[in-house]
C-alpha positions in Angstrom: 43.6 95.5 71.4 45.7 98.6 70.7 46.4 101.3 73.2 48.1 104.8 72.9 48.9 107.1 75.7 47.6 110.4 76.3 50.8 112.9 75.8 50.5 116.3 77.7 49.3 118.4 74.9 45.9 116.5 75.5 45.5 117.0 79.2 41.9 118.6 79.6 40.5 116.9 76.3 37.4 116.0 75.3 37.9 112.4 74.8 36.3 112.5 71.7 37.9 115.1 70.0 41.5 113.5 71.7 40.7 110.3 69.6 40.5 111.9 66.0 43.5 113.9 67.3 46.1 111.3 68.1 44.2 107.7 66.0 42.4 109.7 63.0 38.8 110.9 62.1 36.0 108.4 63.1 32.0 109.1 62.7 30.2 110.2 65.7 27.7 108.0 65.5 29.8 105.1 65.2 32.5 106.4 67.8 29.5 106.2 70.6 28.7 102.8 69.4 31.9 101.8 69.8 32.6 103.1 73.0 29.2 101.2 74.8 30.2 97.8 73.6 33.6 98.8 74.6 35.9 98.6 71.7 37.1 101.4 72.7 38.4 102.1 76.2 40.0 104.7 78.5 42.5 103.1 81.0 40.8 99.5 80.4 37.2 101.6 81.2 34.4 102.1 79.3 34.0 106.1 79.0 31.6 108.7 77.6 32.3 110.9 74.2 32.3 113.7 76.3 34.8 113.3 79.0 37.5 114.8 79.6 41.1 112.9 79.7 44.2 113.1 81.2 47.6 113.0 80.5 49.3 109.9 81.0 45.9 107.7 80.9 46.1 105.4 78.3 43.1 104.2 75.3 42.9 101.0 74.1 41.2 100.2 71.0 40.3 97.3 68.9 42.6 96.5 66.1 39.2 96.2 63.6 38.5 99.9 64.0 39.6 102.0 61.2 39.9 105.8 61.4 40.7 107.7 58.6 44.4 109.1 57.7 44.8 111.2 60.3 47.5 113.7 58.7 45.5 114.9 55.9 48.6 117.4 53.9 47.3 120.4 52.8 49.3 121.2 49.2 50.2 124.8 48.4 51.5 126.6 45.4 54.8 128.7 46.0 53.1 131.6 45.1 50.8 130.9 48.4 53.8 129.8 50.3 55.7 132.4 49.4 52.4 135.0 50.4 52.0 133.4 53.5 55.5 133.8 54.6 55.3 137.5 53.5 52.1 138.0 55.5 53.5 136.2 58.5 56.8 138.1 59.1 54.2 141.3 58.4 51.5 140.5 60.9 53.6 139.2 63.8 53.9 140.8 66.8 55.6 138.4 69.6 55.6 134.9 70.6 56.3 132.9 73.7 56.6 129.3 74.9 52.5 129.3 75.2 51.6 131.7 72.4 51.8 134.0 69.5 50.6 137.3 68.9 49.4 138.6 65.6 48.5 142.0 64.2 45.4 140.5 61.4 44.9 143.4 58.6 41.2 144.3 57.2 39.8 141.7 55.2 41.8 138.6 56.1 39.8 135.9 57.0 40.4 133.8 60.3 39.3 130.8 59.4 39.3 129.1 55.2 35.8 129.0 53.9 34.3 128.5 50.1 35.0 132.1 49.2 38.3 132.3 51.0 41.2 132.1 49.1 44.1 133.2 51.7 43.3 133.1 55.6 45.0 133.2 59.3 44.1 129.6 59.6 45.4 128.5 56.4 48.9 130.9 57.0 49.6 129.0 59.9 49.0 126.0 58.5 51.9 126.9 55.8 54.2 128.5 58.3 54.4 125.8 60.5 54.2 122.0 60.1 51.1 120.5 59.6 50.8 118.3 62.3 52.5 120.9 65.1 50.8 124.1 63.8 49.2 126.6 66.5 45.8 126.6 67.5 43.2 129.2 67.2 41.6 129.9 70.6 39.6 132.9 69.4 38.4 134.9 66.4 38.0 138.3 65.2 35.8 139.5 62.1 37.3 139.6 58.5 36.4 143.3 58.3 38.2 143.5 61.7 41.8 144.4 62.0 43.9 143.9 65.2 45.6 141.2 67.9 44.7 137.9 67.1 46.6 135.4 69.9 47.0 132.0 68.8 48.4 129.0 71.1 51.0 127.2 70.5 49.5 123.8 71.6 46.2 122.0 72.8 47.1 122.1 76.6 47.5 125.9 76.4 44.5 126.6 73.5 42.1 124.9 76.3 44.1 126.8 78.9 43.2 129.9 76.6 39.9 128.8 75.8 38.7 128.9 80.2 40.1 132.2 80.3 37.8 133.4 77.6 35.0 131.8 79.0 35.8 132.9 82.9 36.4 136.3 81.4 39.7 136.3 82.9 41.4 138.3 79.9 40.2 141.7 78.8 39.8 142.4 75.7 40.0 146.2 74.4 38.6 147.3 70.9 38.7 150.5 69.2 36.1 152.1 66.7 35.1 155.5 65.3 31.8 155.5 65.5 29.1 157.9 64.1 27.6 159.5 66.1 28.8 159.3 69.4 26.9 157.6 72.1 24.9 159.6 74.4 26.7 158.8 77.7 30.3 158.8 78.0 30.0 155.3 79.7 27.6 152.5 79.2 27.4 149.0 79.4 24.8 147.3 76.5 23.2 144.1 77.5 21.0 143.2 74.6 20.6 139.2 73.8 21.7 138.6 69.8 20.4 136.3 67.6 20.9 135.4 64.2 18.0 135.6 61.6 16.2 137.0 58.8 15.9 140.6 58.4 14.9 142.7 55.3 15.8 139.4 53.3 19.7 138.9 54.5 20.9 136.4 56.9 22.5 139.0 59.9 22.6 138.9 63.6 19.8 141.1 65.4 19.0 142.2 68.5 16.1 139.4 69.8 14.8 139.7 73.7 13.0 136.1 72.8 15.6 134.1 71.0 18.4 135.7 71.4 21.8 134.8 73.8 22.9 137.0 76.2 25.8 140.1 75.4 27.2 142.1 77.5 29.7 145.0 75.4 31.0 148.1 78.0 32.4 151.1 76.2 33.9 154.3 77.4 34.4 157.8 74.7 38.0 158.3 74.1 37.5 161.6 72.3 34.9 163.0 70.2 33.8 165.7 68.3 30.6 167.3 69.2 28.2 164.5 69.2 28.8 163.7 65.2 31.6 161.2 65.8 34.1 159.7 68.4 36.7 156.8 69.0 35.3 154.7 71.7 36.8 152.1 73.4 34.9 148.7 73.6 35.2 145.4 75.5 33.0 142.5 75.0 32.2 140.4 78.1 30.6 138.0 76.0 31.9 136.9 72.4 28.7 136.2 70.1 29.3 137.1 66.4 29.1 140.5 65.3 28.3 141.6 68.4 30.2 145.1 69.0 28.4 145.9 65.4 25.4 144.8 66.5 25.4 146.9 69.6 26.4 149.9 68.2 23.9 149.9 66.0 21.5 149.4 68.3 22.6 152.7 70.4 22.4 154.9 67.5 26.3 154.7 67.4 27.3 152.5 64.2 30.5 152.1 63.6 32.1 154.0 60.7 32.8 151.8 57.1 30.1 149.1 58.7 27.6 148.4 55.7 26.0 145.5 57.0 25.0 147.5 60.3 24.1 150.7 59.5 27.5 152.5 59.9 27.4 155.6 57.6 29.8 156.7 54.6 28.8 160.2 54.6 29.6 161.2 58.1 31.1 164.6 57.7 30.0 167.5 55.7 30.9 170.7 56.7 32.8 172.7 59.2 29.6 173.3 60.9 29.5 169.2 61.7 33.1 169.2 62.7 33.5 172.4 64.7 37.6 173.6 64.1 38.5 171.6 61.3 39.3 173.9 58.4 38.3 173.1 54.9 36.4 170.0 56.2 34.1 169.9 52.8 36.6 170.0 50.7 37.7 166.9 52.0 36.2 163.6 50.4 37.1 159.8 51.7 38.2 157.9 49.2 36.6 154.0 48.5 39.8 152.3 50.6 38.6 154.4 52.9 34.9 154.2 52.7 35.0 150.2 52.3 37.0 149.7 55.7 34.9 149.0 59.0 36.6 151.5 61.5 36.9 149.0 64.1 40.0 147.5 65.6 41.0 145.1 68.4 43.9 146.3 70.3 44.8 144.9 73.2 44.4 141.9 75.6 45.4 141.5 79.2 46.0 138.0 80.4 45.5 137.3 84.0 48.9 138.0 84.9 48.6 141.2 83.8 50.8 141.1 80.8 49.5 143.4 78.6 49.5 142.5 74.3 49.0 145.7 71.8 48.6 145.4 68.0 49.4 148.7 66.4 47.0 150.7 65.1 46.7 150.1 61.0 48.0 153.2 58.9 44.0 153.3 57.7 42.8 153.9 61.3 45.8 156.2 62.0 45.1 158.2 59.1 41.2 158.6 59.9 41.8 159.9 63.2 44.2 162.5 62.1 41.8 163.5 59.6 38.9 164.1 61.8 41.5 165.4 64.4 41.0 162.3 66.9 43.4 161.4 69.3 44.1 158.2 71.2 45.0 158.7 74.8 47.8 156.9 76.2 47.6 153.5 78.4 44.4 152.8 77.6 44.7 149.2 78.8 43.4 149.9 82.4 40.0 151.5 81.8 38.1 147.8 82.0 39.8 146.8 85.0 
């Protein structure tokens, strides 16, 4: 038998996924086989997939099981190096011993898929070496812009991971939204599921099928009723779900195609009471083809407080339909 010892960057593991990290990729199926005949063991003990390790134990496993190359290199161009060292200097905002804090633009992917060329997880990947690189604890939409905290190792992405789930850090979003919701305060609990509807694959709003979300939003400023920049935090994190939830208040956001949120949202000075020349005024398709919605802050349960700056897009549409973000907004969801 061989044995390895569980370093601290494991502690809190699922045993499971600890394996593949440290020995190399193995089948489920035959990882669970291996671990009731015991060929594989965790401090000399027969253990379950699903339990979770500690630093300092040790696994021992028979010298006949082979798990795949473990350090799989991922080979980039230097014009992709060189674009993902651009983007990384662009986006950053801070880092510490635990994490670092990133400012993602509209239409950058988190995470690679088959029609993803360039993504966060793919920068990171670059930037950093392969087998140290950080880990991604949470996710915001591609047609989301805004902070993006990634952790700079297991221990603290698990670490990262409880919080999210305990709802111990806030997170704030911000979205011009049109119209405006019809209380200045609310809190939408409406269970999400994904499905079928009008023939595209998109979350809905489902009482029978659907998991609970929670979304509480307060008005920042508005204009008449016809649009607004709200302020948003999700107590739960399904996908899609401020969009979903906006829609289904009568209050999509601005730029959203897939749910609802309307192009057209100003006309005339008699929409937009004080703005002068407000016809004359058109969006153009940058404009247009950019969901209005932005995540800005986080508070960790310390207190500390992360901001991503608003993008020049968002900054620019609030001017125009004369807007204006308050100051220290990161206490209204406390």
């Amino acid at each position: 038998m061989k044995n390895i010892n569980i370093p601290m960057s494991e502690d809190g593991s699922r045993f499971d996924r600890c394996l593949r990290r440290l020995l190399g990729y193995i089948n489920q199926a035959l990882l669970e086989k291996f671990l009731r005949s015991g060929l594989i063991l965790l401090d000399n003990k027969k253990t379950k997939s699903s339990a979770k390790v500690k630093s300092g134990q040790t696994i021992f496993y028979s010298n006949d099981i082979n798990f795949e190359k473990k350090d799989i290199k991922h080979v980039y161009d230097k014009r992709t190096k060189t674009y993902y060292k651009n983007l990384y200097n662009k986006i950053f905002i801070k880092e510490t011993k635990e994490y670092i804090a990133l400012n993602k633009p509209f239409g950058l992917a988190v995470q690679g898929g088959n029609s993803q060329k360039y993504h966060i997880d793919g920068m990171l990947r670059n930037v950093f070496k392969e087998t140290n690189f950080p880990k991604l604890v949470h996710r915001i939409d591609k047609e989301t812009s805004g902070l993006l905290v990634v952790a700079r190792d297991q221990q603290t992405a698990k670490k990262f991971s409880n919080y999210f789930k305990g709802r111990k850090i806030i997170k704030t979003y911000l979205a011009i939204v049109s119209p405006c919701p019809k209380t200045e305060t609310g809190i939408i609990d409406l269970p999400i599921f994904k499905g079928e509807h009008k023939g595209q694959r998109k979350m809905t709003v489902d009482h029978n099928k659907g998991k609970q979300a929670i979304t509480e939003y307060k008005i920042l400023d508005k204009v008449s009723s016809r649009v607004g920049l709200i302020a948003l935090y999700p107590k739960t994190g399904r996908t899609h779900q401020l969009r979903v939830h906006l829609e289904n208040i009568n209050a999509p956001i601005v730029g959203d195609k897939k749910y609802n949120g309307s192009l057209g949202v100003y006309s005339s000075e008699k929409d937009l009471p004080g703005h002068e020349n407000i016809s004359q005024i058109k969006w153009n398709d940058e404009d247009i083809k950019n969901l209005q919605l932005h995540a800005y802050s986080i508070r960790m349960p310390s207190n500390e407080v992360i901001e991503a700056e608003l993008s020049e897009n968002f900054k620019k549409n609030l001017k125009f339909l004369g807007l204006t973000l308050p100051k220290n907004i990161n206490n209204i969801f406390i």
